[in-house]
N, C-alpha and C positions, 0 to 999 in steps of 0.2 A: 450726560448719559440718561436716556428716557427711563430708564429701570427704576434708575435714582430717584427722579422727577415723579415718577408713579408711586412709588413708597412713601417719600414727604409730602406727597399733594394733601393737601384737608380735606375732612368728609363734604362735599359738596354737591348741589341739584342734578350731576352729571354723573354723581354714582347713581343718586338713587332711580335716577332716569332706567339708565342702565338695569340695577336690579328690578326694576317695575317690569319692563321689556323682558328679563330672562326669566320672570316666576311669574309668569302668566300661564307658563307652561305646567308648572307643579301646580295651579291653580286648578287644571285641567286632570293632572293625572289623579290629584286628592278626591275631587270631586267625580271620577272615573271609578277610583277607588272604592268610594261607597256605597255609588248610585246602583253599581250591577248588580249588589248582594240583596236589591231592595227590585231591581228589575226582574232576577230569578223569579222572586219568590211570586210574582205575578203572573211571566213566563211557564213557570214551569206545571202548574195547574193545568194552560193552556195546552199549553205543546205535550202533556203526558211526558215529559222530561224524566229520565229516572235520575239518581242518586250521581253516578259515574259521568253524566250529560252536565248535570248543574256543574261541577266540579272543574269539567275540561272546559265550560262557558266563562267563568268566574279565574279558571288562570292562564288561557290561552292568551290575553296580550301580556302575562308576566313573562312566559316562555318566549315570545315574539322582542320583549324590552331587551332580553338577554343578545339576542343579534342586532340588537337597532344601535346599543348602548355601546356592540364591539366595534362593530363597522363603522359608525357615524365617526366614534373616538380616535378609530385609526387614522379615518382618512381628514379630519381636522388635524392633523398632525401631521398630517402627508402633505395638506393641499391646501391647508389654511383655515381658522374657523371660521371667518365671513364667507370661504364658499358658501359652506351651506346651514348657515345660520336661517333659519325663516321656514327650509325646507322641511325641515322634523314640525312644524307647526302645522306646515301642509298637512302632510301625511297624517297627524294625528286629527285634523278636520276632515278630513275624507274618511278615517275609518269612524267618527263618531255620527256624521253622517248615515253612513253604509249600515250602521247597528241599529239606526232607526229605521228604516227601511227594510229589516231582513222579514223574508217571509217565512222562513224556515232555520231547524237550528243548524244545517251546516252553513247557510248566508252569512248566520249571526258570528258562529266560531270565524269564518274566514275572515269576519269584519274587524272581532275583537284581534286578531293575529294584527292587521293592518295600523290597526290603531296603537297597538303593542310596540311597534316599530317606529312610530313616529315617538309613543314616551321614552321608549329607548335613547334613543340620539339624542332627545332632549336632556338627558341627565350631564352628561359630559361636556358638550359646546354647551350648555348654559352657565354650568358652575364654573369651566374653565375660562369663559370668556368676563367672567363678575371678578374673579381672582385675579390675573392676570390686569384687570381696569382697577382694584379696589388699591389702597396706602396702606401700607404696614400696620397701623394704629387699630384700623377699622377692618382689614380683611375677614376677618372670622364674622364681625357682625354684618357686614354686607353681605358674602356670599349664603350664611345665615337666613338673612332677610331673603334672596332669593327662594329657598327651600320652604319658608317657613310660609310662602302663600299657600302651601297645604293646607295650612290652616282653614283660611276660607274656604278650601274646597271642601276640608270635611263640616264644615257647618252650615256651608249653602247647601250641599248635597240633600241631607234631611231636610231639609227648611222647604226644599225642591218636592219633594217628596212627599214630605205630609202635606203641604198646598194642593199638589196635582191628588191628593187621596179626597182630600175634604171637598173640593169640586164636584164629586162625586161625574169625572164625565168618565166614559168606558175605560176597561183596566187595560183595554190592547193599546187605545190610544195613549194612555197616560206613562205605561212603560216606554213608549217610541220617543214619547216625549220627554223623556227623564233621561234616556240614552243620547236625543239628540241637541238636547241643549249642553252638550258638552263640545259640541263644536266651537259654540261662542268666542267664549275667551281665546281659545289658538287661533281664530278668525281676525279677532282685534290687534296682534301680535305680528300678524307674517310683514305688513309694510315697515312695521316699525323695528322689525332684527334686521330686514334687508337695510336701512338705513345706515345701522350702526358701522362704525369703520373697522378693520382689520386690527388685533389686536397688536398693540406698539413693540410688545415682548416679543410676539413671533415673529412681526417681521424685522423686529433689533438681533433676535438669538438664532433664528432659524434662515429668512431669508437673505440675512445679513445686508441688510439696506438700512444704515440709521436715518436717510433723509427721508425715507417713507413712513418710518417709523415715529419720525419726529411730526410728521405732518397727520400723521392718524393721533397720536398725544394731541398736536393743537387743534382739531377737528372733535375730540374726544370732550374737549373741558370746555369747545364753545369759542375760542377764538379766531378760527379760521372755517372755510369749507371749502376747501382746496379739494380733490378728489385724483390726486399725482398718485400712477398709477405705476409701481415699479419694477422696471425693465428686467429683476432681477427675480421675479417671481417661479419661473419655470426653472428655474436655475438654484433654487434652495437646495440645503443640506439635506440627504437624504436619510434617514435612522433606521436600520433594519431592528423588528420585531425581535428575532435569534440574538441581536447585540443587547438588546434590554432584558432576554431574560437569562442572560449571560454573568448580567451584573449582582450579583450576591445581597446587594446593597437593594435595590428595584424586588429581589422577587420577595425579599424578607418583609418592604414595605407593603406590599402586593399582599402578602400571605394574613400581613394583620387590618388591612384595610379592604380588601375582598371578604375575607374571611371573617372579619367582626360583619361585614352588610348581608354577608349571606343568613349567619346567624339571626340578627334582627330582622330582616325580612321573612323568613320564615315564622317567626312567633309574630312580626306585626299585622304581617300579608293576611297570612292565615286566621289571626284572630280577627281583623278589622273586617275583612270580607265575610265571614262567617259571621259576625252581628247578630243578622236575623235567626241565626241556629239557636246562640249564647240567649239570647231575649228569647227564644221557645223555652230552652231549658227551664227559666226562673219566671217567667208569665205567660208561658202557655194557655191559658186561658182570655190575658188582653189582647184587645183588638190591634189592628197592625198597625192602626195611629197613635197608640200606646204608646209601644216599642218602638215606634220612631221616634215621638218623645224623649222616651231613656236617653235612646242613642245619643240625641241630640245633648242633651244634659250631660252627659259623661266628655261629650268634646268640647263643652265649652263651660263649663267649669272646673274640667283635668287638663285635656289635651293645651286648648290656647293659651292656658297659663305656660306651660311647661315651653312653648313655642317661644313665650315672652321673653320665661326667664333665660332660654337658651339662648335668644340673641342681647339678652344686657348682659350675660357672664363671660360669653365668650371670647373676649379679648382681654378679660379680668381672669378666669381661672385657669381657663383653656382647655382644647379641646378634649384633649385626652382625658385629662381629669374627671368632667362632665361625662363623657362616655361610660367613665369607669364606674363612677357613682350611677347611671342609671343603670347598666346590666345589671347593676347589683340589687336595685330596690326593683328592677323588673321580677328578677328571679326570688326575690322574695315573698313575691305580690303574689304573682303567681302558685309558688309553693304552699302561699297559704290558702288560694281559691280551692288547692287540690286535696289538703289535707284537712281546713275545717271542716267537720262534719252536716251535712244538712244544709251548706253556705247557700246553696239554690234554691232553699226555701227562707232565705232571709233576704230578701229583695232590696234594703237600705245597705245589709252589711256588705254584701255582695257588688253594690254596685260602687261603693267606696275603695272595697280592695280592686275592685276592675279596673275603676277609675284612676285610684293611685299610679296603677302598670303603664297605665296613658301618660299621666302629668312625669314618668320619669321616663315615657320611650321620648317626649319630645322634647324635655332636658335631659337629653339624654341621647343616645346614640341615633336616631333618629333623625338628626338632626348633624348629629357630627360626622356621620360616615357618610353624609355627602360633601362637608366641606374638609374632610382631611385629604383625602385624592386629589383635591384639588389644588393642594398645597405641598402634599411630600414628596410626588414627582418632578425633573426637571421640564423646562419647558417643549425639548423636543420631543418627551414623551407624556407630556403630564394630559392631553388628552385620551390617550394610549392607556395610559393607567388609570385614569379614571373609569374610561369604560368598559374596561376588564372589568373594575372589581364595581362597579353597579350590576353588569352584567351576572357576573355570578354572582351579586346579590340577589338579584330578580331571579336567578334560579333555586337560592331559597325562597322568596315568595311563593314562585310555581308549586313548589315542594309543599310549600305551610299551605295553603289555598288548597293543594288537588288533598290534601293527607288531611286536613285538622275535621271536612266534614266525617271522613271516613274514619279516624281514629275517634271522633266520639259519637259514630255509628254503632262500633264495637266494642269498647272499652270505656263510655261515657265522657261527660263534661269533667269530671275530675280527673282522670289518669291523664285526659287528654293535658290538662291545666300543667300538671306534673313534669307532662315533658318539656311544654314549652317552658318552663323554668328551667331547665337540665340545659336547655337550648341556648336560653342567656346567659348562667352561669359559666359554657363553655365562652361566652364573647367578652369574660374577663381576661381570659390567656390569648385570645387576637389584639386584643386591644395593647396589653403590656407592650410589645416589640415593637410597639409607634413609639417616634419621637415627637415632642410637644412643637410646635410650630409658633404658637404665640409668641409677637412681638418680634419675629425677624422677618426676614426680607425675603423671599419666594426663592430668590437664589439661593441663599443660606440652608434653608430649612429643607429644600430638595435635590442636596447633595449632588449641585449641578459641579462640583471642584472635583469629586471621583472618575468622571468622563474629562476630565481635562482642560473645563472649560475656565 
């Protein structure tokens, strides 16, 4: 039974292959993440950009992720993930492309929508197809490790940033160049996803061919390179949408694994892209290679720790657990940036409790709410469900992104601070209705037996 075979297999060079190949992608969107809030602020001088412009530029590809993340998730569930594994790589090189090149801001908005679409799709066929490859033992830290090259992107990002500043060459060109070197890495990526084979679970549970299934396992760990193509492809099992959200079991998972990313995304989206607001508030007066500094420092003294610790625990405390614990120290962190008094004029204390919200968003839900979707659904919908609930995650991003300049336009850095805590607090009651997935077997833990299977 290849399920079997994929659960006991040892952590070996063909996972991490694999994870290398699927987080090249989060490597792109991290480094997306940052770069734009740092490209505005260049932009917008230029272009006379008002308040409501920065805002719709800064989360026009989270609204775009939101349809990239449904569609791609569906139809890898409909049609297979190695369709179109490579494809969301495309498309996210062509709109980082097209956002160098914009001459104007409806160019740019259209570009970031483009590019929006291709992060989207990546969320789901990457994590789905890491899970689905990973052994029982190691799944949380592998499909982990896939996510966690966010990491990189948030520390190359600045690193990108203050270099192309201290060069001192024009700011038009150095913003084009900050947006377009995020083409890179989904450049490096598209030959090597088209390579990978078809994942052995789909085509064991869905297209019901275990000799193709066996031959994408032995193609998978390096023993063969057969490329047997099965006759049985067009002929899979088909799963209606209306039957998954039919099942009591699916939408309650749905409700706490949607619903905890929405929440985090909104307080992460929102506060990460805003950056450059946060560093106005408390050094308004340093220069913008300052503030890039901070930034820098806050991700790589909070943030990559918290990446670490979340993929050594993960298969020791699990996931749940680790979620539960960060909404918790997030919302604390925060409630205290909002109620200390004066905290924006304390520049160490401030950047500590900032920092802390970081080192627990990425031991912490950050981190988990992309690898639990990927594991509580079964497998003829666990693409399906993961990219619903990224999807309305990314519709809190849009949310936190278009609202957090604007709520501390009129309300300041504190109230603002306030709610995003209210915001995490509530992602302790999504989070409860998960079940811990640690240490079993994909089938097990996504109530593939309630469908009959």
């Amino acid at each position: 039974m290849v399920e079997k075979n994929l659960d006991e297999l040892k952590l070996s060079k063909h996972h991490l292959k694999a994870m290398f190949v699927s987080g090249m992608g989060f490597f792109t969107d991290a480094y997306d993440l940052f770069i734009i809030g740092v490209a505005l602020s260049l932009i917008a001088p230029v272009w006379g950009l008002t308040r409501s412009e920065i805002a719709l530029l800064g989360s026009s590809s989270l609204l775009a992720a939101l349809f990239g993340s449904i569609f791609f998730g569906r139809f890898a569930d409909n049609f297979g993930r190695k369709k179109i594994y490579g494809l969301e790589a495309l498309i996210m090189t062509i709109g980082a492309l097209m956002s160098a090149f914009s001459p104007n801001f409806l160019f740019l908005l259209f570009s970031r929508f483009i590019l929006g679409l291709g992060i989207g799709g990546d969320y789901p066929v990457s994590a789905v197809i890491m899970s689905e490859y990973s052994n029982r033992a190691d799944r949380g830290k592998l499909v982990g490790l896939v996510f966690s090259m966010q990491a990189l992107g948030l520390i190359i990002g600045p690193l990108v940033a203050l270099s192309l500043l201290l060069l001192h060459i024009p700011l038009d060109f150095v913003w084009r160049l900050m947006l377009g070197l995020g083409s890179i890495p989904s450049i490096m990526v598209i030959y090597l996803r088209r390579k990978l084979p078809e994942s052995p679970r789909y085509l064991s549970e869905i297209v019901c061919d275990k000799k193709a299934a066996l031959t994408a396992f032995v193609n998978f760990i390096g023993n063969g390179d057969k490329t047997y193509e099965s006759p049985h492809l067009n002929s899979r099992i088909r799963y209606k949408l209306k039957d998954f959200f039919s099942n009591k079991q699916h939408v309650l998972t749905l409700f706490g694994t949607a619903g905890s990313w929405f929440l985090l995304d909104w307080a992460y989206y929102g506060n990460t892209i805003s950056t450059p607001i946060v560093m106005n508030a408390i050094c308004d007066s340093s220069s913008l290679e300052l503030k890039m500094i901070y930034s820098l420092l806050i991700f790589v003294v909070f943030a990559l720790p918290g990446y670490i610790l979340s993929i050594i625990f993960m298969d020791i405390i699990g996931r749940k657990y680790i979620q539960l614990i960060g909404f918790s120290i997030m919302s604390l962190s925060f409630l205290l940036l909002g109620l200390i008094p004066d905290i924006v004029n304390n520049v160490t204390g401030f950047l500590i409790l900032y920092g802390l919200s970081y080192l627990f968003t990425e031991f912490g839900p950050n981190t988990t709410t992309f690898v639990l979707p990927s594991e509580l659904f079964p497998t003829e919908y666990r693409a399906t469900g993961h990219g619903l609930s990224a999807g309305i995650g990314k519709l809190g991003a849009f949310f936190g992104v278009l609202l957090f300049p604007i709520t501390e336009s009129f309300f300041g850095l504190n109230i603002t601070f306030v709610i995003v805590s209210i915001i995490c607090l509530m992602g302790i009651i999504t989070t409860s209705v998960l079940t811990e997935p640690k240490g079993k077997s994909l089938e097990d833990c996504s109530y593939s037996k309630i469908i009959g299977k």
